[in-house]
C-alpha positions as CSV (number, residue, x, y, z in Angstrom):
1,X,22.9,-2.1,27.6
2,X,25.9,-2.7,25.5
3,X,25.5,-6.4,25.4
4,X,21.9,-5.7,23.9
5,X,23.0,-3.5,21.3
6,X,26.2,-5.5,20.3
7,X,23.7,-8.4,19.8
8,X,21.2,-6.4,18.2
9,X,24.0,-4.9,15.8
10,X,25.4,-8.5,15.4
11,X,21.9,-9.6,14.1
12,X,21.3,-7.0,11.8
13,X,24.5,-7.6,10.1
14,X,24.3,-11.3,9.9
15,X,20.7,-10.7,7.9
16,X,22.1,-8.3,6.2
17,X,25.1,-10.9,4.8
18,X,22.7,-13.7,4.7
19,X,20.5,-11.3,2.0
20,X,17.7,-11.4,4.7
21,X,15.6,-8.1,4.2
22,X,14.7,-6.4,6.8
23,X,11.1,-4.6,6.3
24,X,9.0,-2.4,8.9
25,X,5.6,-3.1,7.5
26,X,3.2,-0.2,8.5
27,X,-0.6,-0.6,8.2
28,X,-1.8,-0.1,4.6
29,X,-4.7,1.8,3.4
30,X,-4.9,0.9,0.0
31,X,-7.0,2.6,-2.1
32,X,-7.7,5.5,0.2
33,X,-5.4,7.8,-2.1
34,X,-6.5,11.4,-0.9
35,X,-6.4,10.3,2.6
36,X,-9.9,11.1,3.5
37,X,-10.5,8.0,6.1
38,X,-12.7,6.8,2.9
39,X,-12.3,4.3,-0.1
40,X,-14.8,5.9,-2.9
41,X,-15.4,7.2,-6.3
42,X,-12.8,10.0,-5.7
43,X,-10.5,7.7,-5.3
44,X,-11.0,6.1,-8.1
45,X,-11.1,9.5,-10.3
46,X,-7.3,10.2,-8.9
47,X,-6.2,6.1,-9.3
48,X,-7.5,7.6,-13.4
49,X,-5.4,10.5,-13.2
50,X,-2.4,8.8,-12.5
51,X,-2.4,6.2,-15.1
52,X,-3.2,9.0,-17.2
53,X,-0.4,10.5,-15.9
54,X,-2.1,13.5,-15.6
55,X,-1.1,13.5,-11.7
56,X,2.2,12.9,-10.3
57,X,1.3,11.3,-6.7
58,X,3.6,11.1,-4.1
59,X,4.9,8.0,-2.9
60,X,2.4,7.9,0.3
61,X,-0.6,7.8,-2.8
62,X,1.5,5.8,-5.1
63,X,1.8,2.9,-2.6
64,X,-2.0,3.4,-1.5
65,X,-2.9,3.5,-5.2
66,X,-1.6,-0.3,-5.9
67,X,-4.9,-1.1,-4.6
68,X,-4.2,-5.1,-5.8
69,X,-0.2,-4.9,-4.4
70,X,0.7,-6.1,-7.5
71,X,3.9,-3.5,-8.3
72,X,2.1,-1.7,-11.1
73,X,-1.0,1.6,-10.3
74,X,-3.2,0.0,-13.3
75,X,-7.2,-0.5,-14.7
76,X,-6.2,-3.5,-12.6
77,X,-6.7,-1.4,-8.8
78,X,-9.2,0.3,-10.4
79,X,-11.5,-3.1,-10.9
80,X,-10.2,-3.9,-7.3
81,X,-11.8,-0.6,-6.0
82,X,-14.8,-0.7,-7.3
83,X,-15.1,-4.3,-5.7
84,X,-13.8,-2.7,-2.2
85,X,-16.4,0.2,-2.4
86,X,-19.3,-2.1,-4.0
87,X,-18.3,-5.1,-1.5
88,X,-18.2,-2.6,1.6
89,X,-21.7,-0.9,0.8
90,X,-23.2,-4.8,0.6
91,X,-21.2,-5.6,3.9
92,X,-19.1,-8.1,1.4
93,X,-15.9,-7.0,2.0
94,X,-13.5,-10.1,2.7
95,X,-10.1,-8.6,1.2
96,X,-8.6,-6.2,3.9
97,X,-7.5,-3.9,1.2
């Protein structure tokens, strides 16, 4: 057991001096903001609200609000919702957004 962890310590500070960064990657729903289970037109309105900055979101919505993971909550994830929720009602839906 102390083996394993010295190893696993060892590793982790050998990334961490080689600039390696470490990530734990969890499953994103994008563009389901108010965490209904649901990508929709409500979404949208709150994705408005926040550019608006009308709504302050926490950072759960904020990261689920960069719908096109490009850094920035913009028109930008709102054009990529509408495809999400236009593309899923058609069956379209290619982008696992």
């Amino acid at each position: 057991m102390k083996k394993t962890l010295s190893v696993i310590l060892i590793a982790l500070l050998l990334a961490i001096a080689a600039g390696g960064m470490l990530a734990v990657q969890a499953a994103c729903n994008c563009g389901d903001i108010d965490g209904d289970g649901k990508i929709n037109v409500d979404d949208i309105l709150i994705i408005r609200e926040i550019i608006f900055g009308l709504l302050k979101p926490n950072p759960e919505a904020m990261w689920a609000s960069d719908v096109n993971e490009d850094g920035v909550v913009d028109i930008y994830d709102i054009l990529a919702m509408r495809d999400i929720i236009f593309g899923a009602a058609k069956g379209d839906l290619k982008k696992p957004w």
